[in-house]
KELUMKOL-920752 format. One line per field, with one value per residue (C-alpha): residue number from 1; z, y, x. Coordinates in pm, 1 decimal. Last residue first. Example, Ala and Ser with C-alpha at 12.3 -4.5 7.8 and 13.67 -1.06 7.14 Angstrom:
<rs>
pos	[2:1];
zz	[714.0:780.0];
yy	[-106.0:-450.0];
xx	[1367.0:1230.0];
</rs>
This chain:
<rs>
pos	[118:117:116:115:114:113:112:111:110:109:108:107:106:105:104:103:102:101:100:99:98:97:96:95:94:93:92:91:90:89:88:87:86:85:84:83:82:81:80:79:78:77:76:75:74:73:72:71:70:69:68:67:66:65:64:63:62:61:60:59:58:57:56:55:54:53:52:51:50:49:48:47:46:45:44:43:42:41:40:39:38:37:36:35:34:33:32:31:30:29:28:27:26:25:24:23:22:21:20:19:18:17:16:15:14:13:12:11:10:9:8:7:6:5:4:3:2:1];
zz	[6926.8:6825.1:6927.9:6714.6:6898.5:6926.1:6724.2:6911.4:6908.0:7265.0:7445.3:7222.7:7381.2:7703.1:7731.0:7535.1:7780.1:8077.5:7881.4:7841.0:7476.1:7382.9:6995.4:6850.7:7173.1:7071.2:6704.4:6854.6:7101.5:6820.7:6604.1:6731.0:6892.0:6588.8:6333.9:6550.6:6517.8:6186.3:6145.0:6336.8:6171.9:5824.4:5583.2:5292.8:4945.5:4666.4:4949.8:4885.5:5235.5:5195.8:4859.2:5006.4:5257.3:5019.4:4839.7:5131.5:5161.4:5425.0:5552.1:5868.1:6237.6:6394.8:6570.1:6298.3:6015.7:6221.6:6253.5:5898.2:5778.5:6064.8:5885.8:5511.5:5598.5:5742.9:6037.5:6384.7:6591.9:6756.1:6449.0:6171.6:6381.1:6427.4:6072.1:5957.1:6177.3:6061.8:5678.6:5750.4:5953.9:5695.3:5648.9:5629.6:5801.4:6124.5:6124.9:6448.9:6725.5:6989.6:7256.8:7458.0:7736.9:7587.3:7288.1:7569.4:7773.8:7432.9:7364.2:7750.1:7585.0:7337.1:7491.8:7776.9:7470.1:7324.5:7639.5:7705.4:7361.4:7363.2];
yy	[6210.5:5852.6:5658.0:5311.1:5008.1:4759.7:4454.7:4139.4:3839.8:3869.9:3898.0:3607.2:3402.7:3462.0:3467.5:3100.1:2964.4:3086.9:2944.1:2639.0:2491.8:2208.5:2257.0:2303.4:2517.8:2728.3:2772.8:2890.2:3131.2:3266.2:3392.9:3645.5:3855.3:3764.6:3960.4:4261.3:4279.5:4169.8:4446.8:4712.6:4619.1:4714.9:4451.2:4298.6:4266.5:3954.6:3747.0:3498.6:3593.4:3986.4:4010.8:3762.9:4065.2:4331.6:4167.4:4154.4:4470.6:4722.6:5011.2:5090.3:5212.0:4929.4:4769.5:4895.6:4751.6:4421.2:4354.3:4444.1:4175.8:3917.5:3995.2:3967.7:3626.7:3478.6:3467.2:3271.7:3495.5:3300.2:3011.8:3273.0:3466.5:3155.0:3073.6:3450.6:3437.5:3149.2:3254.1:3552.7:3394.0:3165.8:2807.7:2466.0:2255.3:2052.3:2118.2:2257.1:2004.8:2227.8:2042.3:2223.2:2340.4:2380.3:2625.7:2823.5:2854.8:2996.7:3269.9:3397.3:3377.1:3625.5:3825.8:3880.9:3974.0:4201.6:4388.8:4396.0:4508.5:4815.5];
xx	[3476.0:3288.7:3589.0:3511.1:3431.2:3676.6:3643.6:3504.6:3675.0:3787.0:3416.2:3303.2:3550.8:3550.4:3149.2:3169.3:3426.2:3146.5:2859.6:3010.9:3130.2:2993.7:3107.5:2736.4:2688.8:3016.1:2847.6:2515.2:2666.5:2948.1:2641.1:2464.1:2752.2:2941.2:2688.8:2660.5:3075.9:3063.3:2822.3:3030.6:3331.3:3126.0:3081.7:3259.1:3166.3:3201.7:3273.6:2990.4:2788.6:2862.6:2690.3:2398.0:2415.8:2400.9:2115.1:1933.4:1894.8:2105.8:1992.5:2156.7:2086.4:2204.6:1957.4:1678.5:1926.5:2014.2:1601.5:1564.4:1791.0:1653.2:1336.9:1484.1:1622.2:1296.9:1104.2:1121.2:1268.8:1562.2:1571.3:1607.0:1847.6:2090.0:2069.4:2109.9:2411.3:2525.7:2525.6:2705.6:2994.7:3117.2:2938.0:3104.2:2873.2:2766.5:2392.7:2241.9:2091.3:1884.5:1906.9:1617.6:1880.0:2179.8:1979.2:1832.8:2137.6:2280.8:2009.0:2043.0:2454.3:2334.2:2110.3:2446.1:2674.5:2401.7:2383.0:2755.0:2773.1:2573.5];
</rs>
């Protein structure tokens, strides 16, 4: 599953490179860039990109939760910050001109290990 998101992801990247996307140079935490980079991919608001993750995932988070996540008040799953950094490393390593190749290397050893399901 994560080889496939990794490669969406950095597809997702190229794109951004290409049409100079320009993101905004902030202080944000991981949740609130990856519903930035979501929002821009598909278009649609929080709650989509919400129920996007949740169908992906097999979960059934609200927004709620996630806005819980976003202040620190709750923290999520290793699989969600896993889903979560998958979508949002490539726009943060374009902001930083980062290639696609560094970006891949990077993403690839910030991700958690996925559990043993036996």
């Amino acid at each position: 599953m994560y080889n496939e998101l990794i490669e969406e992801k950095l597809a997702w990247h190229r794109i951004c490179v290409g049409t100079l996307v320009v993101w905004e140079n902030s202080m944000s935490n991981l949740i609130e860039n990856f519903l930035k980079a979501e929002r821009a991919k598909i278009g649609g608001r929080n709650a989509d990109v919400i129920r996007k993750m949740n169908e992906t995932l097999d979960t059934k988070y609200q927004q709620g939760r996630v806005n819980e996540w976003s202040i620190g008040k709750k923290k999520p799953s290793p699989e969600v910050i896993s889903y979560m950094m998958i979508r949002a490393l490539p726009m943060i390593l374009s902001e930083a001109n980062i290639s696609v190749a560094k970006s891949l290397q990077i993403i690839e050893s910030c991700l958690l290990p996925e559990a043993d399901e036996s």
